[in-house]
GULOTI-729357 format. One record per atom (N, C-alpha, C, CB): chain; atom name; y, z, x. Coordinates in nm, 2 decimals. Glycine has a CB too. Example, Ala and Ser with C-alpha at 12.3 -4.5 7.8 and 13.67 -1.06 7.14 Angstrom:
A; N; -0.57; 0.78; 1.32 .
A; CA; -0.45; 0.78; 1.23 .
A; C; -0.33; 0.78; 1.32 .
A; CB; -0.45; 0.90; 1.13 .
A; N; -0.22; 0.71; 1.28 .
A; CA; -0.11; 0.71; 1.37 .
A; C; 0.00; 0.79; 1.29 .
A; CB; -0.06; 0.57; 1.41 .
***
This chain:
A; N; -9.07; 25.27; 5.04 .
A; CA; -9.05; 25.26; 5.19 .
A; C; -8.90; 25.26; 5.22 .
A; CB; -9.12; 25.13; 5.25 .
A; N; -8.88; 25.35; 5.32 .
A; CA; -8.68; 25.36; 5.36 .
A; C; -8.66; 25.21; 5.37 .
A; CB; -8.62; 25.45; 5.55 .
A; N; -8.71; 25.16; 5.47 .
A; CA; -8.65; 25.06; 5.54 .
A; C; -8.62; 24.91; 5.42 .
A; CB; -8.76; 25.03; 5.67 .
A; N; -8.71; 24.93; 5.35 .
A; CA; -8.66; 24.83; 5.26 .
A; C; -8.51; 24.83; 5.18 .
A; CB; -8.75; 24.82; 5.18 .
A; N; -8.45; 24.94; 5.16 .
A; CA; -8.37; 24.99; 5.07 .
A; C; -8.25; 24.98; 5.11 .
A; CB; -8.39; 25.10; 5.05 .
A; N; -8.25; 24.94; 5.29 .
A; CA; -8.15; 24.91; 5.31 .
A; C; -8.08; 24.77; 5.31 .
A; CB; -8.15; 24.96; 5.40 .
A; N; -7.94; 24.79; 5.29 .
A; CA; -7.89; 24.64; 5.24 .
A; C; -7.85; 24.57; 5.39 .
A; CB; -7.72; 24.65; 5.12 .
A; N; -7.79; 24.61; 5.50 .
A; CA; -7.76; 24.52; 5.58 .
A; C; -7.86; 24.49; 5.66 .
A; CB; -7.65; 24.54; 5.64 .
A; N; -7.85; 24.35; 5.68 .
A; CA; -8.01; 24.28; 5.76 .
A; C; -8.02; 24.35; 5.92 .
A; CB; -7.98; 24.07; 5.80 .
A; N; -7.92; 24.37; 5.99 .
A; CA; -7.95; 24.43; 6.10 .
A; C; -7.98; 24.58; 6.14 .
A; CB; -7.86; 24.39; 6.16 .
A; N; -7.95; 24.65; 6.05 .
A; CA; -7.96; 24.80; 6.01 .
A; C; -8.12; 24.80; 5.99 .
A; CB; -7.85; 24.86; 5.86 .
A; N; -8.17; 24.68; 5.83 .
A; CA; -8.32; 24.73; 5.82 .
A; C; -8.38; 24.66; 5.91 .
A; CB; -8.40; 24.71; 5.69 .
A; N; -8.34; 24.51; 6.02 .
A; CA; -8.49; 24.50; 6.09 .
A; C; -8.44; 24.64; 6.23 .
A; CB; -8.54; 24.28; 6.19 .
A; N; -8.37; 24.69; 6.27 .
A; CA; -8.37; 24.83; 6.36 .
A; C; -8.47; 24.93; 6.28 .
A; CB; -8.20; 24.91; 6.38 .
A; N; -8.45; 24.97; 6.19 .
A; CA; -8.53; 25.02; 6.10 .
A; C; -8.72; 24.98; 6.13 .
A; CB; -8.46; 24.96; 5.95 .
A; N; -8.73; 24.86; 6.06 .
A; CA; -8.88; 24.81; 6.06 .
A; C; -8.91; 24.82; 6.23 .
A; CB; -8.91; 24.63; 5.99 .
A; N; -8.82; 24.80; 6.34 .
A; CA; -8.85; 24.79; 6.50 .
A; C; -8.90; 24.91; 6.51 .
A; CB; -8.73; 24.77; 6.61 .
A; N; -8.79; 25.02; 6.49 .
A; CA; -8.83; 25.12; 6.53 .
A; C; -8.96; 25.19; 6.42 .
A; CB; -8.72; 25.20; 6.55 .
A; N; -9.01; 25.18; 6.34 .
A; CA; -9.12; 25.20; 6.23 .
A; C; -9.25; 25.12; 6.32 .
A; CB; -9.08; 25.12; 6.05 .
A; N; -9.21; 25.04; 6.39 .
A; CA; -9.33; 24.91; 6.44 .
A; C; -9.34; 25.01; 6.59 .
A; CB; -9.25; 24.69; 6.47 .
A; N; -9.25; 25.07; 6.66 .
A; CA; -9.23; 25.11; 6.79 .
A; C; -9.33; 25.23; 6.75 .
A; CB; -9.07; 25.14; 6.86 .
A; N; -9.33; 25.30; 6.68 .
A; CA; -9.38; 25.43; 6.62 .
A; C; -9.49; 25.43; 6.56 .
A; CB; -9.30; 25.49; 6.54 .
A; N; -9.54; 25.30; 6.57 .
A; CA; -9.71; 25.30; 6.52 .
A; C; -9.79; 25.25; 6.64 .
A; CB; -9.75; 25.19; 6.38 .
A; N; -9.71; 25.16; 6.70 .
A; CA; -9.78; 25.07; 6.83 .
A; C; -9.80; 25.24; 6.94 .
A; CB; -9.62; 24.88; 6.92 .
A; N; -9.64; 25.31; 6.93 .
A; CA; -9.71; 25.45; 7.05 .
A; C; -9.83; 25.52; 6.96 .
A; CB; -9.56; 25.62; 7.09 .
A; N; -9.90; 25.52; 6.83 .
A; CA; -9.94; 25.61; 6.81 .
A; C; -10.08; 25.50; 6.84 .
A; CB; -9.88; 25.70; 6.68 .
A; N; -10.07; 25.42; 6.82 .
A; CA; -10.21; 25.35; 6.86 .
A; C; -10.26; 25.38; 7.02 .
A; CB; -10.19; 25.16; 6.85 .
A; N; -10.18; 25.39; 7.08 .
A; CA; -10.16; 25.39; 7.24 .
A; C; -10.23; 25.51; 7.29 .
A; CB; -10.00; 25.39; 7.30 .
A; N; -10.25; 25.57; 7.16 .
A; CA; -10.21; 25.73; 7.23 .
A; C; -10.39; 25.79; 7.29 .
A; CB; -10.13; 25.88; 7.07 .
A; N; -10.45; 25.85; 7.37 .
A; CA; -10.61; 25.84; 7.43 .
A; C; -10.63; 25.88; 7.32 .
A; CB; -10.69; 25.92; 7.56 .
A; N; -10.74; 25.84; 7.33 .
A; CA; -10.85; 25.89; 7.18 .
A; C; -10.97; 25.95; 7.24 .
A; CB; -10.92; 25.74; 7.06 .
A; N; -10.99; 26.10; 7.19 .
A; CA; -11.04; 26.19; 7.22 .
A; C; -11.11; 26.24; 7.08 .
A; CB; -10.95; 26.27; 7.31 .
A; N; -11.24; 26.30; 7.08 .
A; CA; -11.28; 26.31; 6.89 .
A; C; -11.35; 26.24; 6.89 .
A; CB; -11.18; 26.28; 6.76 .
A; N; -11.42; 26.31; 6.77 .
A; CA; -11.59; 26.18; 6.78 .
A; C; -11.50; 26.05; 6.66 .
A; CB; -11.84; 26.29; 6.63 .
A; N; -11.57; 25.95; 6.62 .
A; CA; -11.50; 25.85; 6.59 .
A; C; -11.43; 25.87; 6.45 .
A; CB; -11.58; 25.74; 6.60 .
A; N; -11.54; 25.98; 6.32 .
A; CA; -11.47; 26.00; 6.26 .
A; C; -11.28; 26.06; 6.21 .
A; CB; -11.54; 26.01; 6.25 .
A; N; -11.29; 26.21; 6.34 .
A; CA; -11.17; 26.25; 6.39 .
A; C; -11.04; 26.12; 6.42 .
A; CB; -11.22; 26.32; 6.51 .
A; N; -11.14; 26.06; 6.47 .
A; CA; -10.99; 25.97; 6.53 .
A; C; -10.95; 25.92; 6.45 .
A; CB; -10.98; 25.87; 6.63 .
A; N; -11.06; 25.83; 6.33 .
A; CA; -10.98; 25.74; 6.26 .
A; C; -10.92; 25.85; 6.15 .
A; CB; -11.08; 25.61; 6.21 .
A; N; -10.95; 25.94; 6.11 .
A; CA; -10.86; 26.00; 5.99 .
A; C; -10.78; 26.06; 6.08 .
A; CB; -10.94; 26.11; 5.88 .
A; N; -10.74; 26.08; 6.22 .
A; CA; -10.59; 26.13; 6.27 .
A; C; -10.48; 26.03; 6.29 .
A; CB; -10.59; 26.19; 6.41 .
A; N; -10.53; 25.85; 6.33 .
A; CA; -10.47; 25.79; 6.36 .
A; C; -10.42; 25.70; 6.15 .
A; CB; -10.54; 25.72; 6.51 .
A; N; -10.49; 25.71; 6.07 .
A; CA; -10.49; 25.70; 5.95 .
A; C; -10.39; 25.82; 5.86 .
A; CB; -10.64; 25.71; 5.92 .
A; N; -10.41; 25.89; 5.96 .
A; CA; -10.23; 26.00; 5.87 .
A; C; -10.12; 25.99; 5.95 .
A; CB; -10.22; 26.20; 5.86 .
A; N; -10.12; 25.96; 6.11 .
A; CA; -10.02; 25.93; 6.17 .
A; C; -9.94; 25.80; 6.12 .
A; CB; -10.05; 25.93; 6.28 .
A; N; -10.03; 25.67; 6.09 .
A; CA; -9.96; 25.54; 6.03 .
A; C; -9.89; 25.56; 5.91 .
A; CB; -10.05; 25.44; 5.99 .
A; N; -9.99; 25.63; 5.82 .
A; CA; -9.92; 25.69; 5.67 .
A; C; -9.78; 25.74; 5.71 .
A; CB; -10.02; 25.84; 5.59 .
A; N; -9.80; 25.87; 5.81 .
A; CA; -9.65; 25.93; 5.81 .
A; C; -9.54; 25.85; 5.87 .
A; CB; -9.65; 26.07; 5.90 .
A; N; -9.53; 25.75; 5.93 .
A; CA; -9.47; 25.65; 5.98 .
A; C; -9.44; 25.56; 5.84 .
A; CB; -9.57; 25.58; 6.10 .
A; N; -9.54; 25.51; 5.78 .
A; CA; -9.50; 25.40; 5.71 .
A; C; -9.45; 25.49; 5.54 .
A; CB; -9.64; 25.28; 5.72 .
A; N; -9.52; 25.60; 5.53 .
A; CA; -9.38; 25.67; 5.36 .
A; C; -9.31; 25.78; 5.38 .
A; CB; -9.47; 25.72; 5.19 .
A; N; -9.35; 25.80; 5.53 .
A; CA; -9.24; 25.92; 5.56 .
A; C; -9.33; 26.09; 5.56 .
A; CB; -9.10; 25.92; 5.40 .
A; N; -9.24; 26.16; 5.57 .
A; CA; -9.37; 26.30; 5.62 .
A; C; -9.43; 26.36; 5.51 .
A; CB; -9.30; 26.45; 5.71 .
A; N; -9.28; 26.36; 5.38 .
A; CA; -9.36; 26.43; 5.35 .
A; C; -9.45; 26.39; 5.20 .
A; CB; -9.30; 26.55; 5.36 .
A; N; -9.49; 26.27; 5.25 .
A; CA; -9.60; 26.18; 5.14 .
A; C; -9.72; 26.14; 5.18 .
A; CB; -9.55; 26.04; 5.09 .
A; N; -9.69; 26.15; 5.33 .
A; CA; -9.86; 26.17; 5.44 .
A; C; -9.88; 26.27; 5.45 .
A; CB; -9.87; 26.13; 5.58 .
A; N; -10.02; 26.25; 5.44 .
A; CA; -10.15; 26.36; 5.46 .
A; C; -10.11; 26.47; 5.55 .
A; CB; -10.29; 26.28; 5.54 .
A; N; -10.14; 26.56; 5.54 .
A; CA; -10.10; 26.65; 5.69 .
A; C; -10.18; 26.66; 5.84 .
A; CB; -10.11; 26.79; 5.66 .
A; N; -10.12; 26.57; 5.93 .
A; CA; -10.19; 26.50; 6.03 .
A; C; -10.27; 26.65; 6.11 .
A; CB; -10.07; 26.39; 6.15 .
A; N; -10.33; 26.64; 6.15 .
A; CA; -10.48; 26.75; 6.17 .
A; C; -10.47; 26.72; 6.34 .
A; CB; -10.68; 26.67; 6.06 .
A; N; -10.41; 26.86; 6.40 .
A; CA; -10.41; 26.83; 6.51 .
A; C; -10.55; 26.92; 6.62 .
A; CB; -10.26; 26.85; 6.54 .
A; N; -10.62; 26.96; 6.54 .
A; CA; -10.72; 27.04; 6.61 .
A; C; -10.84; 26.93; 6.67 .
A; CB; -10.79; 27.16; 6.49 .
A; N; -10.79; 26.83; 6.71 .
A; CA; -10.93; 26.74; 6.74 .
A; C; -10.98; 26.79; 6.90 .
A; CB; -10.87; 26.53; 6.74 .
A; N; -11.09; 26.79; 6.88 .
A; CA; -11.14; 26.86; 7.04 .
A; C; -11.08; 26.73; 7.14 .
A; CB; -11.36; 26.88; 7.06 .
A; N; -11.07; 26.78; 7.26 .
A; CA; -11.08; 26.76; 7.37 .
A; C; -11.19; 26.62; 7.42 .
A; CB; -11.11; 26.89; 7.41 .
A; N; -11.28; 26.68; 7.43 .
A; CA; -11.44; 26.60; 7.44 .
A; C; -11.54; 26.67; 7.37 .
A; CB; -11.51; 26.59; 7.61 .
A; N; -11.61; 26.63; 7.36 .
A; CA; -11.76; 26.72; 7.28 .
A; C; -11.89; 26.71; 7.44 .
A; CB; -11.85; 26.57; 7.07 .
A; N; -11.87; 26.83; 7.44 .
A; CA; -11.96; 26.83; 7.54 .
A; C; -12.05; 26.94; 7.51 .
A; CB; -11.90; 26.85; 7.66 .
A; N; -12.18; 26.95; 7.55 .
A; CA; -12.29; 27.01; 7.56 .
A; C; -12.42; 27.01; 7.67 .
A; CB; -12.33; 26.98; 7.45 .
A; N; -12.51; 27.09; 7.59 .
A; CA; -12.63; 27.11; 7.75 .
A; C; -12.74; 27.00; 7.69 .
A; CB; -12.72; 27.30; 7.79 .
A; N; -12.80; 26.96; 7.74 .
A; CA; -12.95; 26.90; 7.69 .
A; C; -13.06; 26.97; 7.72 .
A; CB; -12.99; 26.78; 7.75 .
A; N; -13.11; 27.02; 7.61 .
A; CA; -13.17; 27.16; 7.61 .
A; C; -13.32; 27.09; 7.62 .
A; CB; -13.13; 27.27; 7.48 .
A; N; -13.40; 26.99; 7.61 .
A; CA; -13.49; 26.93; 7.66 .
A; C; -13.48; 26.78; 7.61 .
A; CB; -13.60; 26.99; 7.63 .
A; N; -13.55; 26.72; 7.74 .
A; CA; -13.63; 26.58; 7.74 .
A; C; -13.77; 26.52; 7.69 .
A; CB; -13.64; 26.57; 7.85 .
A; N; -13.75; 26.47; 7.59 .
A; CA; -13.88; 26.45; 7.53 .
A; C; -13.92; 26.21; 7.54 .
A; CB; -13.85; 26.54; 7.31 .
A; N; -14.06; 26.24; 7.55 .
A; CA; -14.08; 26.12; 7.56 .
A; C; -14.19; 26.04; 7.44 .
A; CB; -14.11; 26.10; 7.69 .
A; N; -14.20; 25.94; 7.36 .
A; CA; -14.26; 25.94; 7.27 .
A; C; -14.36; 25.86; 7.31 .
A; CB; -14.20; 25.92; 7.17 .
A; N; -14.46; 25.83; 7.23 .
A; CA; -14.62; 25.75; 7.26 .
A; C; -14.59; 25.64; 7.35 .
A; CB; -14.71; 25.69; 7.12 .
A; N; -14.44; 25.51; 7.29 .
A; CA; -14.38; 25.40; 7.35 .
A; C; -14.31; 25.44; 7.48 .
A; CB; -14.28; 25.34; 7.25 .
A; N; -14.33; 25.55; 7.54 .
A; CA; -14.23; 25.59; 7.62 .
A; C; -14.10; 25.61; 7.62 .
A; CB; -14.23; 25.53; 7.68 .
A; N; -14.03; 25.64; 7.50 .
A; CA; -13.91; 25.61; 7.46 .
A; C; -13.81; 25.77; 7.51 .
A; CB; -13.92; 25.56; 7.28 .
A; N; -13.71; 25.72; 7.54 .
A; CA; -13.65; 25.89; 7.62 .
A; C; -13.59; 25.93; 7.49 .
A; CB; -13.51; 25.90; 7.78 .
A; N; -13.63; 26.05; 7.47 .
A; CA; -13.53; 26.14; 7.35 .
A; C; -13.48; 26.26; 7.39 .
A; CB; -13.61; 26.17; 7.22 .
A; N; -13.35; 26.28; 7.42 .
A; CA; -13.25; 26.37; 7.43 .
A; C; -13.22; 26.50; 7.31 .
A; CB; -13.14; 26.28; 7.44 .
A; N; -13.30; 26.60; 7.33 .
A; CA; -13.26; 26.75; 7.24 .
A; C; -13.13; 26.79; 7.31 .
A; CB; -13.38; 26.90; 7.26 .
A; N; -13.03; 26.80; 7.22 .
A; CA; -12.91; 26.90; 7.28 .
A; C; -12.91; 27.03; 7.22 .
A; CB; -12.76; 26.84; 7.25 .
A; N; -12.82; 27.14; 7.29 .
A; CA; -12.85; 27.24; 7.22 .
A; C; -12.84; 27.27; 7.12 .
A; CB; -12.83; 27.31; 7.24 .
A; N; -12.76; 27.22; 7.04 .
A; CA; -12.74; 27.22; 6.91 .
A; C; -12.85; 27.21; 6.77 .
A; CB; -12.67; 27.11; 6.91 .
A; N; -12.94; 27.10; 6.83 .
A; CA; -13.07; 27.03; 6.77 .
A; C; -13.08; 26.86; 6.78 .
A; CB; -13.07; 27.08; 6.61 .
A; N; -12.92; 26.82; 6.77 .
A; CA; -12.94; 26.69; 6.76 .
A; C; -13.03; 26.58; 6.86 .
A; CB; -12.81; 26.66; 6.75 .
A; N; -13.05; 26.50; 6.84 .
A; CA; -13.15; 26.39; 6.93 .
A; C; -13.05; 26.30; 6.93 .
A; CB; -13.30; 26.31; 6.86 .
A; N; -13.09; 26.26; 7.06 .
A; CA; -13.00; 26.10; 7.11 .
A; C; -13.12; 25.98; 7.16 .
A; CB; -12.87; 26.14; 7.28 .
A; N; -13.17; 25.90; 7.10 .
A; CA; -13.24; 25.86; 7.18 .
A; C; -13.21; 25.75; 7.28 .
A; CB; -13.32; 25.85; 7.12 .
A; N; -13.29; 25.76; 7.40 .
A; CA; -13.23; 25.61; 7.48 .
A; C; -13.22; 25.47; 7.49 .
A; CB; -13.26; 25.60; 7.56 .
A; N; -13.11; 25.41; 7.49 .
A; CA; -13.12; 25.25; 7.41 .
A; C; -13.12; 25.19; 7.55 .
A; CB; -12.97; 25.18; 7.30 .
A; N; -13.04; 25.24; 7.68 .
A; CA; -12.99; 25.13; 7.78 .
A; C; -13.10; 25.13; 7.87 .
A; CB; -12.85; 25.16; 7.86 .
A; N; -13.12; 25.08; 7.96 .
A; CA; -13.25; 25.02; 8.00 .
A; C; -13.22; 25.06; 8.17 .
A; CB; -13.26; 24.83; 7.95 .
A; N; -13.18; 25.14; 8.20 .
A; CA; -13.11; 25.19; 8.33 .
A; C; -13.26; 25.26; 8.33 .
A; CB; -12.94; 25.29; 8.33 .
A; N; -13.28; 25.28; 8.48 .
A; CA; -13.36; 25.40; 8.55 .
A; C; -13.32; 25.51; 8.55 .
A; CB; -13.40; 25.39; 8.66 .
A; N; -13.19; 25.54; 8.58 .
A; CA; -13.14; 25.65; 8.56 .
A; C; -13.19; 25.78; 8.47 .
A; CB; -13.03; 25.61; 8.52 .
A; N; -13.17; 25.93; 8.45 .
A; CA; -13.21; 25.94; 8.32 .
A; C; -13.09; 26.10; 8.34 .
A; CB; -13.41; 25.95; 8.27 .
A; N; -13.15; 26.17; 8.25 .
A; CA; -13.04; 26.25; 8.23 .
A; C; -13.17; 26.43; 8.24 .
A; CB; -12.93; 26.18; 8.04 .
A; N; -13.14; 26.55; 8.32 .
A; CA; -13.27; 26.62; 8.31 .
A; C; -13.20; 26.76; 8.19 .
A; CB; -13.34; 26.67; 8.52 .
A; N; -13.33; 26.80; 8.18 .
A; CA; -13.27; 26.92; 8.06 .
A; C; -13.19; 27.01; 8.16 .
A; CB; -13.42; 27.03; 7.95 .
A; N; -13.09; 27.07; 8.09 .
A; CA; -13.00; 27.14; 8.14 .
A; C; -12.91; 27.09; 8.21 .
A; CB; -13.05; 27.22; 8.20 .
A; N; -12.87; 26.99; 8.20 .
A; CA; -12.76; 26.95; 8.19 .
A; C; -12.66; 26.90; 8.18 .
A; CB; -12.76; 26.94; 8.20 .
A; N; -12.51; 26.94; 8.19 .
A; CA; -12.38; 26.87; 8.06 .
A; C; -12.37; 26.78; 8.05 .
A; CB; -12.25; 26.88; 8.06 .
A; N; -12.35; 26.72; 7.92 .
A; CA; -12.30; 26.58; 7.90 .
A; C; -12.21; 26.60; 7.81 .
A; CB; -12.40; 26.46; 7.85 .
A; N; -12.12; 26.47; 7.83 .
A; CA; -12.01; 26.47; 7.73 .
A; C; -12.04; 26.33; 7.68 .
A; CB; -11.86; 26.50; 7.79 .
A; N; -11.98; 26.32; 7.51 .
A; CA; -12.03; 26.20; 7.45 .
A; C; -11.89; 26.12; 7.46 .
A; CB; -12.10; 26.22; 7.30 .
A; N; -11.89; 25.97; 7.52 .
A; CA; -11.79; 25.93; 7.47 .
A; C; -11.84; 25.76; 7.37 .
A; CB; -11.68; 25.92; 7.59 .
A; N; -11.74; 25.78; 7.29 .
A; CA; -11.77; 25.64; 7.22 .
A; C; -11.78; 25.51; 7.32 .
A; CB; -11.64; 25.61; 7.12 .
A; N; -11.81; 25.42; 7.25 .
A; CA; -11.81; 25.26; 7.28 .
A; C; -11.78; 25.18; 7.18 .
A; CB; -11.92; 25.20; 7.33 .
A; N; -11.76; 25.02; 7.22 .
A; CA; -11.71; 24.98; 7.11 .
A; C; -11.87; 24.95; 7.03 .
A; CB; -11.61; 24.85; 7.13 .
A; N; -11.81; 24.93; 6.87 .
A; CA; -11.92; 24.89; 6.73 .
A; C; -11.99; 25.01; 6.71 .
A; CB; -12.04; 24.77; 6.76 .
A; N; -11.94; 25.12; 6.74 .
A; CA; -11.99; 25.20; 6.74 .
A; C; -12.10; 25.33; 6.79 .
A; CB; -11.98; 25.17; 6.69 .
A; N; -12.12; 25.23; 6.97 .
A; CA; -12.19; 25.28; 7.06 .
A; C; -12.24; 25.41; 7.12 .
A; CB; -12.15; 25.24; 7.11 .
A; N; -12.25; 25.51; 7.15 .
A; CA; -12.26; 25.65; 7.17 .
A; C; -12.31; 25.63; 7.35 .
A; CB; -12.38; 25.74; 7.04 .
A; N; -12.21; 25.69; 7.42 .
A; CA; -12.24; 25.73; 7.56 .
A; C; -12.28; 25.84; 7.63 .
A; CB; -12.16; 25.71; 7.61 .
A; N; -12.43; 25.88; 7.66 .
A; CA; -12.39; 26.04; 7.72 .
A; C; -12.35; 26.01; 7.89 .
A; CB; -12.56; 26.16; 7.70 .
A; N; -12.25; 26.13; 7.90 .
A; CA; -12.21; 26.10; 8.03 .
A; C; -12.25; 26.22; 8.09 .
A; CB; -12.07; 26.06; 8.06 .
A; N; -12.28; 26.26; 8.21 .
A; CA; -12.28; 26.36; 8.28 .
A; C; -12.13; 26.41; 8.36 .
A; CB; -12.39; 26.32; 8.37 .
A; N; -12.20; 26.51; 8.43 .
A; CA; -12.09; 26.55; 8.51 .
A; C; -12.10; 26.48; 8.65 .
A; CB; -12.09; 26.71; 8.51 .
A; N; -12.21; 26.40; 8.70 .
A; CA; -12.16; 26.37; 8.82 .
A; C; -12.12; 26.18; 8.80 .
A; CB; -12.31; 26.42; 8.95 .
A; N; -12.13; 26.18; 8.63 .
A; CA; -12.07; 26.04; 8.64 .
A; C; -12.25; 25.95; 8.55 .
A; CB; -12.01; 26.00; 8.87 .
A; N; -12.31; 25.99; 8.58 .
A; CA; -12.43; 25.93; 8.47 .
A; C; -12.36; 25.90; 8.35 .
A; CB; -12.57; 26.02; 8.44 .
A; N; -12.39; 25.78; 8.33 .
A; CA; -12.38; 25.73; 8.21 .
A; C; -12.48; 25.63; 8.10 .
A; CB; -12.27; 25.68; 8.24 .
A; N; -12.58; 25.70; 8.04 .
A; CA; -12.64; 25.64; 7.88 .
A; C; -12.61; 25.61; 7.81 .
A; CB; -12.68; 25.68; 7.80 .
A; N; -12.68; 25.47; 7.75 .
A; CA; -12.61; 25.47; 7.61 .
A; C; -12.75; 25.51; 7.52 .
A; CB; -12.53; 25.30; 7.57 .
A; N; -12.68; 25.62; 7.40 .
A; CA; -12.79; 25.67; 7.35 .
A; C; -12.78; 25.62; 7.18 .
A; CB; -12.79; 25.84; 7.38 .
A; N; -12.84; 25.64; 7.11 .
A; CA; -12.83; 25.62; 6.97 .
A; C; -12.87; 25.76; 6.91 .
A; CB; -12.93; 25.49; 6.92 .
A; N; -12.77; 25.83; 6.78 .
A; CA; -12.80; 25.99; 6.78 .
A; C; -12.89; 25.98; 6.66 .
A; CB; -12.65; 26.11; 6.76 .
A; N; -13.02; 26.03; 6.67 .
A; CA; -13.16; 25.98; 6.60 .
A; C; -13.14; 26.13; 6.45 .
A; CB; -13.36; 26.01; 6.76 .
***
């Protein structure tokens, strides 16, 4: 690590400040990307901060935007349970207990929650919490 290497005390804690300033902005920064994306972007940005560039990973800037899609049908099971087809194929099924629902053919975008939650949101603002089956 640079900052250790240096001999005068006020030179390396400017050093460790600015190394600390440069992880706390990268934490800050929105997090967009399903959850794995983020953590292996925000996991090479710390690296490159804490041994320098060119001993970190090469930080991977293609992370989408949002992940958005259509719901290509609504399905309901014997228990009544709502299950979400996207176009893709994947299933989401419904955990939150809202009346609300969400109808085929229409966009949702997924965003996280915490513990690992999954949200489908619509475009006029509906929001599910789904579990992806």
């Amino acid at each position: 690590m640079e900052c250790s290497d240096i001999e005068l005390d006020t030179e390396r804690l400017s050093c460790y400040d600015a190394a600390a300033a440069a992880i706390k902005a990268s934490i800050e920064k929105p997090q967009v990307g399903s959850s794995e994306q983020r953590q292996e972007q925000r996991n090479a940005e710390v690296a490159a901060i804490v041994f320098g560039e060119e001993a970190a990973p090469e930080i991977v800037e293609e992370v989408p935007e949002q992940i958005t899609f259509v719901i290509k049908d609504v399905l309901y099971t014997q228990r009544r349970n709502t299950i979400f087809v996207a176009e893709d194929g994947r299933l989401f099924k419904k955990v939150s207990d809202t009346q609300v629902t969400i109808k085929a053919g229409e966009r949702v975008a997924i965003e996280d929650g915490f513990f690992g939650s999954i949200f489908l949101v619509t475009e006029k603002g509906v929001r599910i919490k789904v579990k992806e089956r």
